[in-house]
N, C-alpha and C positions, 0 to 999 in steps of 0.2 A: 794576446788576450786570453783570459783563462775561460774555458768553456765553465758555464753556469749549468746548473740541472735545471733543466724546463718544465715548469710548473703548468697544472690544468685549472683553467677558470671556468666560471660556469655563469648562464643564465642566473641573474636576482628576480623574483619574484614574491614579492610580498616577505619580506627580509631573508628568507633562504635563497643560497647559490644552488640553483638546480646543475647535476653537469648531466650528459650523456654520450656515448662511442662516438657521436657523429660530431667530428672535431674537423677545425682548421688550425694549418699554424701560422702562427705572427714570428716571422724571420728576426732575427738580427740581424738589422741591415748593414751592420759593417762585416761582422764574420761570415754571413750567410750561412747560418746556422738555428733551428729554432730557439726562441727563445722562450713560446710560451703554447700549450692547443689549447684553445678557446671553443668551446661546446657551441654548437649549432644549435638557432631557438626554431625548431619545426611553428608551424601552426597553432597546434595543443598551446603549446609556451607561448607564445605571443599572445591568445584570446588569454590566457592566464594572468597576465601581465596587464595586457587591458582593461580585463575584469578587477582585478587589485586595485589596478588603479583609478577606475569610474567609482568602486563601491565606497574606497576611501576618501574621494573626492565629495559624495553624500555624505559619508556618514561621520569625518572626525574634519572639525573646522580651528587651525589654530590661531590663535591670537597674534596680533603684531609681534606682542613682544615675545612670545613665543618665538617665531619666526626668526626676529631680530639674534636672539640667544644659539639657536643654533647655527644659524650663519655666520657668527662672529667664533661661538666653539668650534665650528670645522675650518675657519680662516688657524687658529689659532694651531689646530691640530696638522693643519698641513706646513707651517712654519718648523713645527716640532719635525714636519716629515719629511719636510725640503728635498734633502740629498737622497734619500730613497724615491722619492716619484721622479727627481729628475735623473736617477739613473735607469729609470725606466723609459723615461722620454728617449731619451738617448742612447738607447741597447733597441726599441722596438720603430721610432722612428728616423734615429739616425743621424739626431741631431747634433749640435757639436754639446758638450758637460754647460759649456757657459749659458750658451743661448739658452739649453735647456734648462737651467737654475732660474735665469731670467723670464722666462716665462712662467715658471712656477710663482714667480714674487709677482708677478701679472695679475694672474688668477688668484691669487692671493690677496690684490686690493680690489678685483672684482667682486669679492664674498663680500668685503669688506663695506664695500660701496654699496651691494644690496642690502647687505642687512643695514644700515642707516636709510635705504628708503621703502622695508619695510615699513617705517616705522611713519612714513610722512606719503602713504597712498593714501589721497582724498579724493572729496568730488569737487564742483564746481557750484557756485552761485549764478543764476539767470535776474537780470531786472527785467521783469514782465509786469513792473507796476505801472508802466508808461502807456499801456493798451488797454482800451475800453472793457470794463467789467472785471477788470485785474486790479482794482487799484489797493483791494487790502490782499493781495495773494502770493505768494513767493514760490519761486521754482528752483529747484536744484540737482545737480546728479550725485548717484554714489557710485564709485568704482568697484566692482565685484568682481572674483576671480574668473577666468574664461569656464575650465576643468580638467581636463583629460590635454595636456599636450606633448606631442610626439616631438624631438629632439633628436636632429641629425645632424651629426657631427664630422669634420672631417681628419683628416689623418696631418696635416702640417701644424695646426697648434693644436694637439688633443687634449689639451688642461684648460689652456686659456678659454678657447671658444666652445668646450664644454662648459666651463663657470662661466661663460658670457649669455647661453641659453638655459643651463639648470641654477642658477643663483637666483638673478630675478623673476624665475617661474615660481619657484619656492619664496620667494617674498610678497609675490602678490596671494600666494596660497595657494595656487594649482598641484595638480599631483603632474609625473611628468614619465614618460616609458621613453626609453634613452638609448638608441641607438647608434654605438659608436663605429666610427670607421675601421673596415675590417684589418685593413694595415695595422692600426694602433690601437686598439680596444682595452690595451691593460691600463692604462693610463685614464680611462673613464670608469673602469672598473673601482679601482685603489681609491677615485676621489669617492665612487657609491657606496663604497667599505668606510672612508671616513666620515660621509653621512651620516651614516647609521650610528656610526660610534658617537659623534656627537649630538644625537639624540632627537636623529630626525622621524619620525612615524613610518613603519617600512615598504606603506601604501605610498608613499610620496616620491621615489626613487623606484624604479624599476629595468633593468638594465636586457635588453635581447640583443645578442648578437649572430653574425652571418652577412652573407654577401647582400648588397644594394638592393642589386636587383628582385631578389628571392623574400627576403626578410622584408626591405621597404616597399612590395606591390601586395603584402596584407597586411602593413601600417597603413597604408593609402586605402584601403577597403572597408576598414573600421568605421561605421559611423559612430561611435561613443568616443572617438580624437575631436576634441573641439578646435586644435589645433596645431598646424604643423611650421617647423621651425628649421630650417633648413640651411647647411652652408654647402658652398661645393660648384660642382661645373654648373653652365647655364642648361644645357641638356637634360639633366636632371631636374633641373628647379624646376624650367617649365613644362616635364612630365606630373609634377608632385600638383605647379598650379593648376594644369587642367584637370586632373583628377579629383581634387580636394574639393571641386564644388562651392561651396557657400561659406563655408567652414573659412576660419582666418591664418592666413601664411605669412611668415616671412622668409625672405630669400635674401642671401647673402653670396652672392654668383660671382663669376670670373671680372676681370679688370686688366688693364694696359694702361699700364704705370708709365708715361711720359713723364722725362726731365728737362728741362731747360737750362745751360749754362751758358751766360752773354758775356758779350766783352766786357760789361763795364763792374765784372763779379770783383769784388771786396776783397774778397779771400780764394782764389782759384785752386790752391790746394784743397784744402780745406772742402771745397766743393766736390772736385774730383774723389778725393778721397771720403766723401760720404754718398756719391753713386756707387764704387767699386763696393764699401762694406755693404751697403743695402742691393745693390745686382748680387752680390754672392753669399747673401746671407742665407741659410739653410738651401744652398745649390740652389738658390730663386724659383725656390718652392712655394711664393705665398704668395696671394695678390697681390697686395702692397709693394712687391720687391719691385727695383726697379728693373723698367723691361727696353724704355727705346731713351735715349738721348740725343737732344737736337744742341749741336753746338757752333756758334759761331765761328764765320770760316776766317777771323782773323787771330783765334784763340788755340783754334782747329788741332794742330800740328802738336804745342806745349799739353792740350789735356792729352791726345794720344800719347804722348810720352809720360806724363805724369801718371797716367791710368794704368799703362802697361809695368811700370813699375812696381806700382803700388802691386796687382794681381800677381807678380813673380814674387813678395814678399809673403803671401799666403802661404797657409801650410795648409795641405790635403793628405788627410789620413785619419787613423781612431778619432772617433768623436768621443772616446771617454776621457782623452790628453787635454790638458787643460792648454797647452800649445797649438792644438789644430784649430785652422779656422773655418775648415771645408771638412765634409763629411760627407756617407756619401748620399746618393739618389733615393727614394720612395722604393724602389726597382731597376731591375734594369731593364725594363721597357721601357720605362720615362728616362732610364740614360740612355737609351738607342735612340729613342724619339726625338730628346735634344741634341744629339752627335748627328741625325738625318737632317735636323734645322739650321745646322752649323755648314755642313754639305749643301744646304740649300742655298743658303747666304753664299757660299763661295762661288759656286755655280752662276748666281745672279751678281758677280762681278766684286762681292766682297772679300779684302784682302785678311787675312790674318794676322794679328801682331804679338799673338805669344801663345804658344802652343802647350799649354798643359805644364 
């Protein structure tokens, strides 16, 4: 691999990259090597960032189709960008080239899909003609933006479920202060650079980075956040819900992905071989991936053999080779962690059927 020079990002606020000394780095997780130092948002930078974004949130209200047009120019401009963001995917999170391209096409019909419903936020009709002293009156709601919502993101799709919480925030109108995961933050950064480019208001974007803990316990402090938006461990989430108060959350937390394969499966290849690609797709780093399989004990024997083939067909190496299908870990914490779960299985009497 050719060593890259390591570029410094900085805190967005209110269209300018602010940087400062106080940097972390974002490894390359294949060389283990930096890739990028990402400036630390102290306090000052965050009420900054906050403030940009409550005052913008008063003071400039854009049209649907406003809305619509920018979201469709930064869909359009991240197409043009493709191969550059998902080489970023893929140098900071470690993904394999392909995965990473594909999720960029992801996030790509996620703009796509906001900005068409930009354009079709309504309210609703009430009949309340049916109730005494209502009979000439009509009721209805209008949908209005919340304001101020905070956007936390996590480090396994940093494109995708970044555009899953900043594309429809900016469609309904909100401004949004984005805090990406500190493993992968270049990859939210690059999309808040083609915001801007495509001509988004620079109140509306606002990017702080830093560690979880540090950074998101005065995101959580703020009262001018009307909203927090959260993916990631359950631990967390239900720190963010008990602190957030009254204010509106979502939480996108951990999951245990069960499969099913029964004897009377159609295609038992076929099957097998889409547990094996989805268990080791991005080293089963994503909720979704699959985590337990229950298989019938008269099938039992053929998917073991099928399964362990297919996993020896895998290639494990660069994730920048268009040939690899494994890449590597988040860290190597989370590879000690899964090699200690592997050790633990064996321990409680599971056998091993192919060893790396």
């Amino acid at each position: 691999m050719t060593t890259q020079t390591s570029k410094h990002y900085g805190n967005l606020v209110n269209g300018e990259w602010i940087k400062n000394d106080d940097t972390f780095v974002v490894e390359n997780k294949y060389a283990h090597e930096p890739f990028a130092y990402v400036s630390k948002a102290d306090k000052q930078i965050i009420n900054k960032a906050i403030t940009n974004a409550s005052n913008t949130f008063r003071e400039i209200r854009m049209t649907a189709t406003e809305r619509y047009h920018i979201l469709t120019r930064s869909a359009e401009l991240f197409k043009e960008q493709k191969e550059e963001i998902a080489l970023v995917i893929c140098r900071e999170a470690g993904k394999t080239i392909n995965d990473a391209r594909a999720e960029v096409d992801r996030g790509i019909q996620t703009f796509i899909a906001s900005a068409e419903e930009a354009k079709k936020i309504t309210g609703q009709g009430l009949p309340i003609h049916g109730q005494p002293h209502n009979e000439e009156k009509m009721a209805f709601t209008i949908r209005a933006p919340v304001g101020v919502i905070c956007a936390i993101t996590p480090f396994n799709f940093p494109f995708n479920l970044t555009a899953h919480k900043v594309a429809p925030a900016i469609a309904a109108g909100n401004t949004i202060v984005l805090k990406p995961a500190e493993k992968t933050p270049v990859t939210a950064i690059k999309m808040a650079e083609i915001l801007l480019e495509a001509g988004l208001p620079s109140g509306f974007i606002n990017v702080v980075n830093g560690y979880g803990q540090d950074t998101g316990s005065v995101l959580l402090k703020d009262d001018r956040i009307s909203m927090y938006t959260f993916t990631g461990s359950p631990n967390v989430g239900k720190e963010i819900k008990h602190k957030s108060g009254i204010r509106k959350v979502t939480l996108e937390l951990g999951n245990n992905s069960p499969n099913v394969i029964h004897h009377d499966t159609i295609d038992l290849k076929r099957a097998v071989q889409l547990v094996v690609s989805k268990g080791f797709s991005y080293s089963g780093q994503a909720c979704i991936a699959v985590q337990r399989v229950y298989v019938h004990r008269d099938i039992y024997e053929e998917v073991i053999d099928v399964a362990t083939r297919l996993a020896e067909s895998l290639t494990v190496g660069n994730p920048e080779l268009e040939t690899t299908n494994i890449g590597p870990m988040i860290s190597i914490e989370e590879a000690e962690r899964t090699e200690n779960w592997i050790k633990e299985a064996l321990n409680e009497g599971a056998n091993l059927v192919q060893n790396g």
